[in-house]
C-alpha positions in Angstrom: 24.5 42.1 263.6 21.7 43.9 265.4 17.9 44.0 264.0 15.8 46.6 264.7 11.9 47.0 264.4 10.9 50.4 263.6 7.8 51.8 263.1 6.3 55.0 261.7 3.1 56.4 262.9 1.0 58.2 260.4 2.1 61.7 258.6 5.4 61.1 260.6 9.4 60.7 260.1 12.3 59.0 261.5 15.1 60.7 263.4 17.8 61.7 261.0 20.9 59.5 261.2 24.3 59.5 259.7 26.9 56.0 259.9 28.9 54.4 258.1 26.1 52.8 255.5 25.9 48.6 255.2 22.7 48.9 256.3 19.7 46.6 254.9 16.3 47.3 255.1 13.1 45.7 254.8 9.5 47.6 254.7 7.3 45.2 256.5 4.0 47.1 256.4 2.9 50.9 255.0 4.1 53.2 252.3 6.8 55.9 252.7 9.5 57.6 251.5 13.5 57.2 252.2 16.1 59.7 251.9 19.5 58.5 251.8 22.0 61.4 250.9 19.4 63.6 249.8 18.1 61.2 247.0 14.6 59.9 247.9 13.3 56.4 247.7 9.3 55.3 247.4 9.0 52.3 249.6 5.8 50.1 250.0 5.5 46.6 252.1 7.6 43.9 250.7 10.2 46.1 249.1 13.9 46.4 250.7 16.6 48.8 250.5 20.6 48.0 250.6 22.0 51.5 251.9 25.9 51.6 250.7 29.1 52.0 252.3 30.8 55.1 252.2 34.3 56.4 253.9 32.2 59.7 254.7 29.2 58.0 256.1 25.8 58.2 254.9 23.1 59.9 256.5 19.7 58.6 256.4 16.3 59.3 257.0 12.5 57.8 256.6 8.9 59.9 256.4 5.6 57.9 256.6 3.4 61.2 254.7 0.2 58.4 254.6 -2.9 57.8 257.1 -1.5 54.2 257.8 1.3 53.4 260.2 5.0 51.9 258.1 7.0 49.2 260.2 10.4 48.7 258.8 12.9 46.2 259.8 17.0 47.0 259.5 19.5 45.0 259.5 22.7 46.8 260.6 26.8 45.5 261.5 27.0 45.9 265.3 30.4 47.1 265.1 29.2 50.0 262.7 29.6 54.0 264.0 25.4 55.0 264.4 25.2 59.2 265.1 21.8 60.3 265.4 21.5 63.5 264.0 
């Protein structure tokens, strides 16, 4: 399993990804907004996200549109296929 720390400066996004799915995440500070498959998720600290499996991968990005910087923490299988897109 591999963890990764992420963080999202203010009015920013994350790089847009596409995998496998199996992914969990954990908000650890901030507000934002998650897109998984076009549908978009409201996020604030302390909530968490369980990104599904699917046999055509799943692509995935985050947007921080506040003045305060987001940390996130995901929780991905190290033998998962990760294309940045």
């Amino acid at each position: 399993m591999g963890l990764y720390v992420q963080e999202l400066p203010p009015q920013s996004r994350s790089g847009r990804y596409r995998w496998q799915g199996g992914e969990m995440i954990v908000f650890l500070a901030g507000r934002g907004v998650s897109e998984v498959d076009g549908e978009q998720f409201e996020w604030e600290a302390g909530d968490a996200l369980a990104v599904p499996v699917r046999e055509a991968g799943v692509e995935i990005c985050h947007h921080n549109p506040h003045d305060e910087p987001a940390r996130l923490d995901r929780a991905v299988r190290s033998d998962a296929g990760h294309r940045r897109g």
